[in-house]
N, C-alpha and C positions, 0 to 999 in steps of 0.2 A: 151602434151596437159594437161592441167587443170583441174581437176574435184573436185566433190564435195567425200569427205570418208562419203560415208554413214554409213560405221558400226559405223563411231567416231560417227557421228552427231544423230544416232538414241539414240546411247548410251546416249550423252549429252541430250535429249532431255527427253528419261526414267527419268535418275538422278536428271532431273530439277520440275520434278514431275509436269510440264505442262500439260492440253490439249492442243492436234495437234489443236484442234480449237482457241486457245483463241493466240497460238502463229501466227496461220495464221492472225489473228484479228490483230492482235501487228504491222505483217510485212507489211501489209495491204492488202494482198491475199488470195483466196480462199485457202478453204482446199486442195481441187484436186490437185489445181497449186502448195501447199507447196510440197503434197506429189510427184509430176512431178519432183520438184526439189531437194527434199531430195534426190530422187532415181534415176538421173541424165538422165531426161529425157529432163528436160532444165535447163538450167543455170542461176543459182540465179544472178542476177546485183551487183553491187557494193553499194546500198542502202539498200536492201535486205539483205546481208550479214551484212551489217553495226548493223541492226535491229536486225538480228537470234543471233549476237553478245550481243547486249543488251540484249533483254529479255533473251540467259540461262546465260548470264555473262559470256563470254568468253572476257577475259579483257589482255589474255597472246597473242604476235602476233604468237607465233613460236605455241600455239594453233588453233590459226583463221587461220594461213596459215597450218596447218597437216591437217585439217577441209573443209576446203573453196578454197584449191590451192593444193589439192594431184595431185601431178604426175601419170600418170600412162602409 
């Protein structure tokens, strides 16, 4: 099954020097729901990922899929 790598994605999210707010604002979701889905409480959609893609610049696929389609 699928999941989301939190440690990558927290990580990218530090480094992008973002507010969890303003990225929640971007994906068009509350904060709660980003953090539900950072921390794989539920699963981000395929537009939503599209979006967490844009705003930190994750432009690599073999990135967005280590990120957004870890195995586990």
């Amino acid at each position: 099954k699928a999941m989301t790598n939190t440690d990558l994605l927290k990580e990218k999210i530090e480094k992008s020097g973002l507010k969890i707010g303003f990225i929640a604002d971007f994906v068009g979701i509350s904060r709660q729901l980003l953090w539900k889905k950072i921390n794989n409480l539920t699963p981000f959609n395929q537009y939503e990922i599209d979006k967490m893609c844009e705003v930190l610049r994750i432009t690599s696929l073999k990135k967005k899929e280590a990120i957004f389609f870890a195995r586990v």
